[in-house]
C-alpha positions, 0 to 999 in steps of 0.5 A: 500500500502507498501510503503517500499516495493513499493519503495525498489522494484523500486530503485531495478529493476531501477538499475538492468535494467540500461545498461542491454541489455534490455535498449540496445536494447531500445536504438538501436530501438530508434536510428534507429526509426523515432517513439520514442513514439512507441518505448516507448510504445513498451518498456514500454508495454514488461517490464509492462508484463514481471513484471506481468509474475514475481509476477504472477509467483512469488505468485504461485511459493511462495505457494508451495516453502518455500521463504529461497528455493526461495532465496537460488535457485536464487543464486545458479542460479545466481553464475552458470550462472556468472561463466558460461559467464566468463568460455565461454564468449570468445569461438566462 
């Protein structure tokens, strides 16, 4: 088990999850649920499955791009879709 890796992942994803709308809409099915623990469970079941998807998807994708292109792809992806809420967050 690579401890560094273990953790450094956590520490990342805890604080990306933080205040994002996944952890709103948490928060909103808890608010108006009288089963917290199924809300948990159904919570804790999607972001388990979606985590899978990504290192499933993430080891396939490894063996056929080379990982500088991984990288250099997810910020490009990363700076359009930022500059694409702040050029059409307010249109209706």
């Amino acid at each position: 088990m690579d401890f560094k890796t273990l953790f450094t992942t956590f520490g990342m994803i805890f604080l990306a999850e933080l205040g994002d709308k996944t952890q709103l809409a948490t928060f909103a099915f808890s608010a108006n649920s009288s089963s917290r623990l199924a809300v948990f469970i159904g919570s804790a079941g999607a972001l388990v499955l979606t985590s899978f998807l990504g290192v499933v998807l993430g080891s396939v994708v490894h063996k056929l791009v080379p990982p500088q292109m991984i990288k250099t792809g997810a910020a490009v992806l990363f700076i359009v879709l930022g500059l694409w809420m702040l050029i059409f967050s307010g249109e209706k």
